[in-house]
Wavefront OBJ file of the C-alpha trace (Angstrom):
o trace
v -15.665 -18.842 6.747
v -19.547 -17.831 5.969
v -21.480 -17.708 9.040
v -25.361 -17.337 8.655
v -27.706 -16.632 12.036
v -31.377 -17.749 12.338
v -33.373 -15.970 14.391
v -36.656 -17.805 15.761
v -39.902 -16.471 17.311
v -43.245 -17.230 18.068
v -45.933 -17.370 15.507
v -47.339 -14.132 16.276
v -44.643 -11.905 15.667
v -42.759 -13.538 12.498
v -44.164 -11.944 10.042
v -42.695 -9.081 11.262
v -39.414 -10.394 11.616
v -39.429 -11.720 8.123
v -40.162 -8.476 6.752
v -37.770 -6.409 8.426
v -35.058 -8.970 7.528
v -36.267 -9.066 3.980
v -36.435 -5.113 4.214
v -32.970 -4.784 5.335
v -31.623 -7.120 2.593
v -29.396 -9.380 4.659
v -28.170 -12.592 3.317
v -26.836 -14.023 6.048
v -29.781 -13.513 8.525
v -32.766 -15.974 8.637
v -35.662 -16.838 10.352
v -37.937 -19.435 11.900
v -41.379 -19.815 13.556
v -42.327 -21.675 16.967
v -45.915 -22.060 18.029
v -47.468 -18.720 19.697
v -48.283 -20.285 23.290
v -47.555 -17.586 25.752
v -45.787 -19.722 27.809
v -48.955 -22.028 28.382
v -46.060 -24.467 28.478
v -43.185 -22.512 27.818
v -40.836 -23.364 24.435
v -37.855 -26.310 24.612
v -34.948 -26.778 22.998
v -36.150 -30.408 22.083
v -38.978 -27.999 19.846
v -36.149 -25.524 18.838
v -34.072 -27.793 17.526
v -35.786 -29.053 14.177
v -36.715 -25.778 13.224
v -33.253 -24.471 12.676
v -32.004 -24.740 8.903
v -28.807 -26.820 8.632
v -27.292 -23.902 7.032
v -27.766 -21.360 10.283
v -24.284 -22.214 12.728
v -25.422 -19.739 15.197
v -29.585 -18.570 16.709
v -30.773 -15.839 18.479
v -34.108 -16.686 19.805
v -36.634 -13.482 20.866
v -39.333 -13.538 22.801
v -41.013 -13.387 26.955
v -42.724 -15.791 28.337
v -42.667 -18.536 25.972
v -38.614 -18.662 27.057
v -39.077 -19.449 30.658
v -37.487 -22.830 30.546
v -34.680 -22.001 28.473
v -31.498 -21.867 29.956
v -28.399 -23.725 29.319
v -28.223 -24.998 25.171
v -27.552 -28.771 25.093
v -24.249 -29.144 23.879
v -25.030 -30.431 20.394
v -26.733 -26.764 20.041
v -25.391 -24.196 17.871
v -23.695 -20.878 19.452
v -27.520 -19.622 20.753
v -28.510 -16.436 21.985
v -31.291 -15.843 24.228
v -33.009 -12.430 23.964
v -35.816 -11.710 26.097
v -38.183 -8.597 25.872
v -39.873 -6.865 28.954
v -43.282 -7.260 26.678
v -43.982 -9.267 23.430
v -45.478 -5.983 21.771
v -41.559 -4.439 22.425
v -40.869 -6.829 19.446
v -43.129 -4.268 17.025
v -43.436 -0.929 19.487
v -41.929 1.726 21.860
v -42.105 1.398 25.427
v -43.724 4.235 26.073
v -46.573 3.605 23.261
v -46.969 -0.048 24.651
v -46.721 0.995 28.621
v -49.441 3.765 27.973
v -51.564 1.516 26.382
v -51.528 -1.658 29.270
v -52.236 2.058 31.683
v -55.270 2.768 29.626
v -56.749 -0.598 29.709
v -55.923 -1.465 25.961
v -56.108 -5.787 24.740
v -53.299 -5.316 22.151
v -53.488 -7.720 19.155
v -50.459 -7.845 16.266
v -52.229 -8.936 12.898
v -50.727 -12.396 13.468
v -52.774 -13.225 16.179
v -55.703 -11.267 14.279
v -55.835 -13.121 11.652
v -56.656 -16.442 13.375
v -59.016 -14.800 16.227
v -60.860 -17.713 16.286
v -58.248 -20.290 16.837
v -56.736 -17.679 19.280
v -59.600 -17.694 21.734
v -59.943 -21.608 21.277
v -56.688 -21.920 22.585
v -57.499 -19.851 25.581
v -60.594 -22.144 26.008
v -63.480 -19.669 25.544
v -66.015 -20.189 23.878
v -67.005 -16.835 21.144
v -70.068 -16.329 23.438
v -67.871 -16.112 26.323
v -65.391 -14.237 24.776
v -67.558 -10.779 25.678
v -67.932 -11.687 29.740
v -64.033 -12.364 29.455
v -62.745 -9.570 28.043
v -65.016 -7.752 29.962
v -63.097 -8.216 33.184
v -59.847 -6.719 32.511
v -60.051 -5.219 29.169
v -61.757 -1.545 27.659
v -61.077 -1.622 24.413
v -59.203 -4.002 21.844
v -55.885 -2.013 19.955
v -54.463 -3.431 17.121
v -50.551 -2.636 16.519
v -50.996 -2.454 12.835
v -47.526 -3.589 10.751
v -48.756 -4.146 7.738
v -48.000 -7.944 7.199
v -52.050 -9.130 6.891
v -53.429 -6.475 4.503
v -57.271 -6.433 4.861
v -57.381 -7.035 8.380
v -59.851 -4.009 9.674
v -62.906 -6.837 8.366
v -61.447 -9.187 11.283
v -60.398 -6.357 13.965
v -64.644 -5.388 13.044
v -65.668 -9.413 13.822
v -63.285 -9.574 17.075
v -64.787 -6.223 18.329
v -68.242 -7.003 17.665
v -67.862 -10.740 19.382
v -66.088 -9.740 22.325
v -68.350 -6.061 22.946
v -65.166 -3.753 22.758
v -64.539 -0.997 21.171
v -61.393 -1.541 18.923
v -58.708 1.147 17.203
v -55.691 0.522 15.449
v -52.229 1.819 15.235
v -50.241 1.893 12.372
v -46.621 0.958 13.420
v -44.975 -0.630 10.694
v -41.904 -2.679 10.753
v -39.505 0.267 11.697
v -39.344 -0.337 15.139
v -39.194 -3.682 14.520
v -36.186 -3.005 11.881
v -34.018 -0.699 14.269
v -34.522 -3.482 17.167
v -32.969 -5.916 14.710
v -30.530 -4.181 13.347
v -28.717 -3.468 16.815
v -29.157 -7.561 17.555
v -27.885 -8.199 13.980
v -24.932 -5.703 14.410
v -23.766 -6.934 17.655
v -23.928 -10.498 16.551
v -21.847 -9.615 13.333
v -19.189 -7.589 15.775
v -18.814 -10.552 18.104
v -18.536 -12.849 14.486
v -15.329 -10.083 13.639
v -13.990 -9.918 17.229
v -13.789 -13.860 17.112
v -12.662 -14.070 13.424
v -10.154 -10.973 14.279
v -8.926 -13.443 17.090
v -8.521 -16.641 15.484
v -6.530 -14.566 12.354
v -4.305 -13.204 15.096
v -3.333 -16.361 16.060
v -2.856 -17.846 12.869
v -0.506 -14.788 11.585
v 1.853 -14.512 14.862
v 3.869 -17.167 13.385
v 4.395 -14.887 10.148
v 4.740 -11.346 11.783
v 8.737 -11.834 12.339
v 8.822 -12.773 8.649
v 7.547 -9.660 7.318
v 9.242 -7.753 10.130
v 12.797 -8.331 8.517
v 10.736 -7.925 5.164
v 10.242 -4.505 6.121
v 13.871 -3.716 6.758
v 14.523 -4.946 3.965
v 12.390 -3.128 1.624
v 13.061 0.113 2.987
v 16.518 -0.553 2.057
v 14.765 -1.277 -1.178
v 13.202 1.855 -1.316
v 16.210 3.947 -1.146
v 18.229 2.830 -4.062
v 18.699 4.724 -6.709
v 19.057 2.799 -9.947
v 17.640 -0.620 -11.087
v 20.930 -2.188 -11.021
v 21.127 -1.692 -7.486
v 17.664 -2.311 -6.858
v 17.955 -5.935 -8.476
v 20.691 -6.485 -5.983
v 18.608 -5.689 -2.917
v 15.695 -7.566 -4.165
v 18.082 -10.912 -4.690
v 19.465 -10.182 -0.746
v 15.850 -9.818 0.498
v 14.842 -12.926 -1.664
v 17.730 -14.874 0.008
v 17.409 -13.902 3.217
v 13.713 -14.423 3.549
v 13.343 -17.919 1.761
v 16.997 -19.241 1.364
v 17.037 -20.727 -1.633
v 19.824 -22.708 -3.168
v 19.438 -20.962 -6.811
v 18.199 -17.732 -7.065
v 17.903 -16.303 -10.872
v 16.554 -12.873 -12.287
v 15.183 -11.411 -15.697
v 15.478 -8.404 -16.394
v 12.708 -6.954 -18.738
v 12.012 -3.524 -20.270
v 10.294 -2.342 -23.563
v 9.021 -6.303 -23.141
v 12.408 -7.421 -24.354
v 14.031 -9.994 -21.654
v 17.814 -9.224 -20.845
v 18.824 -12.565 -18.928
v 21.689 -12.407 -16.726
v 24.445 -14.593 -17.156
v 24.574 -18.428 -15.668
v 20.903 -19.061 -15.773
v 19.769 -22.427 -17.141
v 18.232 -22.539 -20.319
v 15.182 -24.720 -19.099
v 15.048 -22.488 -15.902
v 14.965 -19.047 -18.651
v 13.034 -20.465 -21.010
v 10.020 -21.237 -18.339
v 10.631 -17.778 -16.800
v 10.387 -15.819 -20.182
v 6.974 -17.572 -21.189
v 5.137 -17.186 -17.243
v 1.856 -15.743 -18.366
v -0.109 -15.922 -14.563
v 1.454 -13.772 -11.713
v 3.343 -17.190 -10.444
v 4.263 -20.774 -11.330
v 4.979 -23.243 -9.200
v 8.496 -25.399 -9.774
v 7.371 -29.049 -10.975
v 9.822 -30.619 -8.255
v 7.682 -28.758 -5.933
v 10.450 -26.843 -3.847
v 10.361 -23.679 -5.490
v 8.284 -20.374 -7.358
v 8.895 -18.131 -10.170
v 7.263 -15.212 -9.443
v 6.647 -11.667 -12.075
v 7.427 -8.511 -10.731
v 5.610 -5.359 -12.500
v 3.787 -2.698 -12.174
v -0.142 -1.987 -13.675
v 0.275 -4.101 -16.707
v 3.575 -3.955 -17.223
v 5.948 -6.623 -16.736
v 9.362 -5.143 -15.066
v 10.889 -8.669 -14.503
v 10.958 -12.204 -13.296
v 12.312 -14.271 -10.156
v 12.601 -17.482 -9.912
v 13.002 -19.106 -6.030
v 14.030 -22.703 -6.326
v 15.220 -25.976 -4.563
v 13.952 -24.302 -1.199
v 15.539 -24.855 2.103
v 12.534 -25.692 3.570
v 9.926 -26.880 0.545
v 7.324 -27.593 3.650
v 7.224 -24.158 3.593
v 6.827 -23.436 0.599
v 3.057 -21.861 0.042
v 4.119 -19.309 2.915
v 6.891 -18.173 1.404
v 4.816 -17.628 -1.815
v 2.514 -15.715 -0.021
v 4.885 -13.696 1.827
v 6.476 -13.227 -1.609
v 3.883 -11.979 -3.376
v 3.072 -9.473 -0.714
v 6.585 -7.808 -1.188
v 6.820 -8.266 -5.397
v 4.622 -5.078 -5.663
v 7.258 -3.195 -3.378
v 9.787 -4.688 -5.661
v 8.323 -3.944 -9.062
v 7.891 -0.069 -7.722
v 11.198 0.198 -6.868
v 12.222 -1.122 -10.615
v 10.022 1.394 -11.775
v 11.123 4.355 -9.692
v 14.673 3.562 -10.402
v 13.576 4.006 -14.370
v 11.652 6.789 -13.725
v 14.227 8.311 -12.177
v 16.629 7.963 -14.799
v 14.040 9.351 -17.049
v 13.724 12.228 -15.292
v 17.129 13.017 -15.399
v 17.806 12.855 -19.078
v 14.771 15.147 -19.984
v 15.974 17.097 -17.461
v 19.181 17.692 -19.058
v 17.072 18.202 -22.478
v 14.768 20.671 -20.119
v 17.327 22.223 -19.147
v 18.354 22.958 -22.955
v 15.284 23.828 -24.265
v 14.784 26.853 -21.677
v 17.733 28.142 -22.025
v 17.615 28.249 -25.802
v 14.088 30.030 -25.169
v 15.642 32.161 -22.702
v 17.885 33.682 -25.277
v 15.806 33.569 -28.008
v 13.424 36.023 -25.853
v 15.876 38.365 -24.479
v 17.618 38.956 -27.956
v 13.980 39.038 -29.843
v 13.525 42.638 -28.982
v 16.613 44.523 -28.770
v 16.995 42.423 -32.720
v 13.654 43.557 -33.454
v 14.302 47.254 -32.561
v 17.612 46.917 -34.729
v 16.235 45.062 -37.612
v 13.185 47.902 -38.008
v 15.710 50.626 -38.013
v 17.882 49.151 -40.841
v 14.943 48.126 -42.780
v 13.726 51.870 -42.347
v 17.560 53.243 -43.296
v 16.872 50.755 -46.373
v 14.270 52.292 -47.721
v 15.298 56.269 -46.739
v 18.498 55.771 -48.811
v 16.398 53.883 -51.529
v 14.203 56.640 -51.768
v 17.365 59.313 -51.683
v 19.123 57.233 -54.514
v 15.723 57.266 -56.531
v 15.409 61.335 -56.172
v 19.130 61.589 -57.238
v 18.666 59.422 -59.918
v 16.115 61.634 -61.014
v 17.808 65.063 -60.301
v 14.642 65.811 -57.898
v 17.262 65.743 -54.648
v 16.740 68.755 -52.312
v 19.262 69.462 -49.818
v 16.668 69.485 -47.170
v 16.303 65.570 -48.159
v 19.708 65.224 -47.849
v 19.797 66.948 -44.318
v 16.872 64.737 -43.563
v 18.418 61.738 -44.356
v 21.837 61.940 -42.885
v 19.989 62.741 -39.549
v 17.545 59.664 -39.761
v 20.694 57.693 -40.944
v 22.427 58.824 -37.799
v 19.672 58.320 -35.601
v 18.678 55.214 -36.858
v 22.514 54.001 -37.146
v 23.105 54.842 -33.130
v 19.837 52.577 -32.711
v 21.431 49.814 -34.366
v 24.579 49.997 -32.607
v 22.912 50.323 -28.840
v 20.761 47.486 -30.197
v 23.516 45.282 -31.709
v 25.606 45.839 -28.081
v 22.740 44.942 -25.962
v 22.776 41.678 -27.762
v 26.192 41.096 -27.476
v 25.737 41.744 -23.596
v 23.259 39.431 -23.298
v 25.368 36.651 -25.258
v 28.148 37.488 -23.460
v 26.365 37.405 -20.124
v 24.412 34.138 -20.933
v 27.822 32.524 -22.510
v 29.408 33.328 -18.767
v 26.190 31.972 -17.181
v 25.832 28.498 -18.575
v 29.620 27.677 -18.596
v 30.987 29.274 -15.063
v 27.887 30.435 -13.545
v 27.100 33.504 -11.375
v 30.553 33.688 -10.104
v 32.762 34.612 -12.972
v 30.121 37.554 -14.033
v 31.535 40.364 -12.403
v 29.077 43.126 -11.079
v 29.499 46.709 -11.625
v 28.993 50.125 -10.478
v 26.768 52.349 -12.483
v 23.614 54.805 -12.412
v 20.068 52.663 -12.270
v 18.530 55.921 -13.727
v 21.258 55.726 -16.684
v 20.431 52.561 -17.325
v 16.229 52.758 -17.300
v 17.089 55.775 -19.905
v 19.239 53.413 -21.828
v 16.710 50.680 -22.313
v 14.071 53.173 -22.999
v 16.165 54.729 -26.037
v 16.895 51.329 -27.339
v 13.142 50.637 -27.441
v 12.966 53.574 -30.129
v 9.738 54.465 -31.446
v 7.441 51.339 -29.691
v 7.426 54.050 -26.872
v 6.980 57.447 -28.581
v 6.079 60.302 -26.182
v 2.916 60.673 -28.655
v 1.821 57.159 -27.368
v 3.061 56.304 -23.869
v 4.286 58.687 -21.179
v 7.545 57.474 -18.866
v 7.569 59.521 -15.847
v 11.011 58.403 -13.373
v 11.215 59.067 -10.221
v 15.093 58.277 -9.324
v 17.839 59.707 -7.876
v 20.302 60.180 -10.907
v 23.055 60.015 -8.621
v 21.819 56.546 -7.146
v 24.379 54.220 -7.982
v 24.541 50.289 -7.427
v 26.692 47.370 -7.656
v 24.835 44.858 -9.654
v 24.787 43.792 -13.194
v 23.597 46.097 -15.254
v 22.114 43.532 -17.842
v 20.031 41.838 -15.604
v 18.420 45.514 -14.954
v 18.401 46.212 -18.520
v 16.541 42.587 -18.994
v 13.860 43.505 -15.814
v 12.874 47.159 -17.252
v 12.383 45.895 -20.935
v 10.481 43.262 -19.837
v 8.562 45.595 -17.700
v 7.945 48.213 -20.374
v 7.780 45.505 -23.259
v 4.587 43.597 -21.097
v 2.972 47.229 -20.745
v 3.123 48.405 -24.684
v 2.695 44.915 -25.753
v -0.230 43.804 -23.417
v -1.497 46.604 -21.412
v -1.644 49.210 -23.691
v -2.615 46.943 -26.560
v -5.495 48.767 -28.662
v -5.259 52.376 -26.908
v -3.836 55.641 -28.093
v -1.555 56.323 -24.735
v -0.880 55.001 -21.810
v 0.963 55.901 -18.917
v 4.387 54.219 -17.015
v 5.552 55.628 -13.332
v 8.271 54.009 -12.235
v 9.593 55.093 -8.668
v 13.361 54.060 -7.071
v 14.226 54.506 -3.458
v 17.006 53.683 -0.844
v 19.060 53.365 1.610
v 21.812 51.175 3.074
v 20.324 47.593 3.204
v 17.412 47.310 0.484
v 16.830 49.372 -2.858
v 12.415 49.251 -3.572
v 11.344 49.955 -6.846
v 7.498 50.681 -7.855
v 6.394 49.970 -11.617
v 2.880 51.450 -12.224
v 1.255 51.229 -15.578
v -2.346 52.127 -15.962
v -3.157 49.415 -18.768
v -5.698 46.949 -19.327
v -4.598 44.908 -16.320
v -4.862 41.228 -15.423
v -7.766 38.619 -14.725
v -6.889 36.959 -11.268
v -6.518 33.597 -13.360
v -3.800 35.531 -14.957
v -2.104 37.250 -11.961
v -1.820 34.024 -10.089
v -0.044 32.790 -13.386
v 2.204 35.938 -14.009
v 5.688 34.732 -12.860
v 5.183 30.802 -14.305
v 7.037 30.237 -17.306
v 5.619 29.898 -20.451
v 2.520 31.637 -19.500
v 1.508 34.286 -21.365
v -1.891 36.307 -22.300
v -1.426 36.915 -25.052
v 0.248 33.959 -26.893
v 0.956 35.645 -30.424
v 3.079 38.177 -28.883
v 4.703 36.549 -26.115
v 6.578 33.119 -25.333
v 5.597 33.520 -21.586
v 9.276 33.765 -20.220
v 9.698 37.707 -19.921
v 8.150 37.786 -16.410
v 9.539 34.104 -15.572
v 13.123 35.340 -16.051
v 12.568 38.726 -14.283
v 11.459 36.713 -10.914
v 13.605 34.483 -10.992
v 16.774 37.134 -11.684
v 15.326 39.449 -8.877
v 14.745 36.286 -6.332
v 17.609 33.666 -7.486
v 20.112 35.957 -8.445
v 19.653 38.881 -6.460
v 17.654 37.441 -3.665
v 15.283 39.608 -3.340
v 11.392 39.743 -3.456
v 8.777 40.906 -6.558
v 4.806 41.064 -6.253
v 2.272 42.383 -8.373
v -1.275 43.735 -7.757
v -3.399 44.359 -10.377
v -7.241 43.620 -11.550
v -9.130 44.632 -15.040
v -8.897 47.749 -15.825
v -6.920 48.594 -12.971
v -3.398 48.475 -14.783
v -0.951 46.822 -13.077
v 1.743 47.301 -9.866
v 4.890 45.472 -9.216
v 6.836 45.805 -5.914
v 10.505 44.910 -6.199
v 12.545 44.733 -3.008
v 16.356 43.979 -3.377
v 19.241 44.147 -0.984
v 21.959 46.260 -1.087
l 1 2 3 4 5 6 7 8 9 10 11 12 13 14 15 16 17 18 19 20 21 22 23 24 25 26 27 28 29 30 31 32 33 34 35 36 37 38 39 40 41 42 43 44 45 46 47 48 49 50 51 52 53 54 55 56 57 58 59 60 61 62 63 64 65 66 67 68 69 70 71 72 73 74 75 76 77 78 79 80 81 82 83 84 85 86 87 88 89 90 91 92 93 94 95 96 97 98 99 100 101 102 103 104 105 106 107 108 109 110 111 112 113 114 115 116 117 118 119 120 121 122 123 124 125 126 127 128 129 130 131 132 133 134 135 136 137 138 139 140 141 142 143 144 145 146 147 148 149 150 151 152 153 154 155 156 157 158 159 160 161 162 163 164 165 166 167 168 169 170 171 172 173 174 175 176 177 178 179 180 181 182 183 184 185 186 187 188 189 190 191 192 193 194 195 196 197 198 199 200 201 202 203 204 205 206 207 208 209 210 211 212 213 214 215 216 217 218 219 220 221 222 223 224 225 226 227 228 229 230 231 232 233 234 235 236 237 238 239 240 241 242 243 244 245 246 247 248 249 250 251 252 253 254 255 256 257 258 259 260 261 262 263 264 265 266 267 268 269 270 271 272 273 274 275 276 277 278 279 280 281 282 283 284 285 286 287 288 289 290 291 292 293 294 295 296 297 298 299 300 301 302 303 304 305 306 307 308 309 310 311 312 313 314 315 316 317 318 319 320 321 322 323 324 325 326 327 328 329 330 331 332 333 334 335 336 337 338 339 340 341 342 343 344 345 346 347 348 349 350 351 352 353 354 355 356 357 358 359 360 361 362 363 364 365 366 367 368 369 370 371 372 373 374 375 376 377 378 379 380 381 382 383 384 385 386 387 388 389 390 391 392 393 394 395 396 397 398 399 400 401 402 403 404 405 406 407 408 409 410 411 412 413 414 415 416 417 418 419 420 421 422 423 424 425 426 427 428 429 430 431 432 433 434 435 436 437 438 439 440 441 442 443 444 445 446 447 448 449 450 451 452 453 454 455 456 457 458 459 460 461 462 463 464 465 466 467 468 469 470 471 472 473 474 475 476 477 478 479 480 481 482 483 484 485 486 487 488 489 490 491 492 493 494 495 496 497 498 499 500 501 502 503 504 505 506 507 508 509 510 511 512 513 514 515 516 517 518 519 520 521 522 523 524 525 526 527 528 529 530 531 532 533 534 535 536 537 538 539 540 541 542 543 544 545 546 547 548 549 550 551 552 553 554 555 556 557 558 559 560 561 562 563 564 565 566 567 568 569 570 571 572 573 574 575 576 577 578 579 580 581 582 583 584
């Protein structure tokens, strides 16, 4: 219910209340005038009462000693409020400025009174050439509490001075005194309006709190399923159990096509396929239909009818429309959730096709160079013996490239029939049915470094190990072989990208609980952005040669599988350090 106040005062000051009201933009604050007598009689209510607008249901009247026979409101009164001020001037000024001034001997004037001077000393009954003797008595000078409502007004404040032989000055005050005085009354007016609104609501909603009580138990049942088909169940018990309906019917809808459930009326399904608003009310009267959705989409419809108690109905509806927004976000949860799960499972594919696309990319790149170079040595030995220009030193040299470059394809081709193997045993028994192994870490660094072949010549990059060649663990070996060529791969594909040589320490030591491992290159490094990035898959800085899994799979095969820890420092131009902790 709208509630507007008026606030009255005298003559003199309204002005100033009318501006600071206006200033503060309130709409549902008001204001009237009563004549400026100073109590010579005081104000009635008889006088009040006319003045107030018929829209105003409550008043707050301001003022001294104009109020003195105010007391009780008659009873046909609005709710009225009776403010009275030490001094009229507190209205538009401090207490301080105002005390000071009445100390000093100061006649203070407001530009209402000012601007009728005249009138003002007629109604005290002087005469203007007794005005001077009067003043005289009690008064030293005239001050002028300038607000600014009567622009123009030194020309009078000059003409009062001059009749009544006093000096005069003026203050500028404003209306912000007169603001911040109103504002508190205002504020504690609109409280008391809330407190008794906040009251009367309480009263009117204890009859509905044990309603949505067993609402709520309910619908966190509701919240906890875990498919639609479920979900429409609990709705229908909740429905039931709130309203207790004698036909309760539900359509489903998704991808806007309706999916009716069996035994609904065709009238009854025909009105609940074409409900446009967010309800319809039955045309006996003693039920709903009701749409349950979420944002713009429509998830499905209810319809509530022949109602045990039809009296009721317009509370139920309310009640119900409170919980349809539960109800629709459990619908769409429940598809969300089966979502979820089926790109899961095509997730789940799609990185572990990537996963073995990336680990057999380089040992098949490695191979693939040294046949293509075997290709073209024995096409160029063929083409000299054609030609009866073959040496036996380019036979010599051939047979050992051959040899060399044959052992690289083998090592090559094995290391990707490891890693099938190993992810084969992975995605159909998991971890288990992988059986770990005995052997030399410092074998198997050298290993992966002589399958790299001539990426990391000694001209370009220089290894330096610092392992115990008698250190031997029980791991899997391919999950080390997978860590170090990622490793070295990141540092001759990334960090040493563009420069002549570069340099690789890598450090093993340990003892009977935990094996630590240091990798140092002294490459390029990484931007923070990058470094906080390193170990998330798919993230890579350079994208043309890199899918961003190398590092994602080494994390997660030293954390996850092993269950140990891996961090890396690093900055530009500060090459890069990775700390690898692993138990034993």
């Amino acid at each position: 219910m709208t509630t507007k106040l008026c606030i009255l005062n005298c003559h003199n000051f309204h002005k100033e209340v009318a501006g600071a009201i206006t200033a503060e933009g309130w709409d549902d604050v008001v204001t009237a005038e009563f004549p400026s007598r100073c109590g010579h009689p005081s104000i009635n209510w008889d006088e009040l009462r006319p003045l107030i607008p018929e829209a105003c249901d409550q008043v707050m009247v301001l003022g001294r000693a104009c109020m003195n026979e105010l007391d009780v409101p008659p009873a046909d009164f609005p709710l009225t409020r009776v403010v009275k001020v030490e001094q009229c001037f507190h209205l538009v000024a401090g207490e301080t400025l105002v005390s000071e001034a009445i100390a000093g001997g100061a006649y203070m004037i407001t530009p209402g009174w000012l601007v009728d001077w005249r009138g003002q000393l007629q109604q005290l009954g002087l005469a203007p050439e007794q005005a001077a003797e009067f003043f005289g008595d009690f008064a030293k000078e005239l001050l002028l509490l300038d607000t600014g409502t009567e622009p123009g007004i030194e020309a009078q404040l000059a003409e009062l001075s001059e009749t009544v032989n006093l000096p005069a000055r003026r203050i500028v005050v404003g209306l912000d005194f007169t603001r911040l005085l109103l504002a508190r009354l205002v504020l504690e007016w609109r409280l008391d309006k809330e407190q008794q609104s906040a009251k009367i609501s309480a009263q009117q909603h204890a009859g509905e709190l044990a309603d949505r009580v067993a609402a709520m138990d309910m619908l966190t049942g509701l919240a906890k399923t875990q498919n639609e088909d479920e979900a429409i169940g609990t709705i229908r018990e909740l429905f039931q159990m709130l309203f207790a309906p004698a036909a309760l019917h539900y359509l489903r809808i998704e991808n806007d096509i309706p999916l009716p459930e069996q035994g609904t009326p065709a009238e009854m399904l025909d009105s609940m396929r074409t409900l446009g608003d967010e309800y319809a009310l039955m045309p006996d009267g003693k039920g709903f239909l009701l749409r349950i959705g979420r944002d713009d989409a429509v998830l499905g419809v209810i319809a509530v009818d022949k109602l045990s108690f039809p009296e009721y109905r317009d509370r139920y509806l309310n009640m119900a429309l409170v919980v349809t927004g539960v109800c629709g976000l459990a619908i769409e949860n429940a598809r969300n959730r089966r979502k979820l799960i089926e790109a899961a499972k095509m997730a789940s594919l799609g990185i572990m096709v990537a996963g073995v696309a990336h680990e057999i990319n380089t040992p098949l790149g490695v191979g693939l160079t040294a046949a293509s170079t075997l290709q073209k040595q024995g096409s160029d030995l063929a083409q000299r013996f054609g030609e009866q220009s073959m040496t036996q030193s380019d036979l010599e040299h051939y047979l050992e490239s051959a040899a060399s470059s044959s052992k690289l394809i083998v090592s090559n081709l094995e290391r990707i029939g490891h890693l099938i193997d190993t992810f084969r045993h992975v995605a159909v028994d998991g971890d288990a049915t992988v059986a770990k192994q005995t052997f030399s870490l410092k074998d198997c660094i050298d290993e992966v470094i002589r399958s790299l072949g001539d990426r990391i010549s000694a001209e370009r990059i220089t290894i330096d190990i610092q392992c115990d060649p008698t250190l031997k663990i029980k791991s899997l070996r391919g999950d080390w072989a997978t860590i170090f060529i990622n490793l070295i791969g990141n540092s001759v594909n990334h960090g040493f990208k563009g420069r002549e040589h570069g340099m690789i320490n890598i450090s093993v030591v340990s003892d009977a609980k935990t094996l630590r491992l240091e990798y140092i290159d002294d490459g390029v490094g990484l931007a923070p952005e990058a470094l906080a990035r390193i170990f998330d898959p798919f993230f890579s800085s350079d994208l043309q040669h890199g899918m961003g899994l190398g590092m994602y799979l080494v994390y997660n095969l030293i954390t996850h599988r092993m269950g140990g820890d891996i961090q890396c420092e690093s900055g530009l131009d500060q090459g890069v350090h990775f700390y690898i902790e692993v138990p034993q």
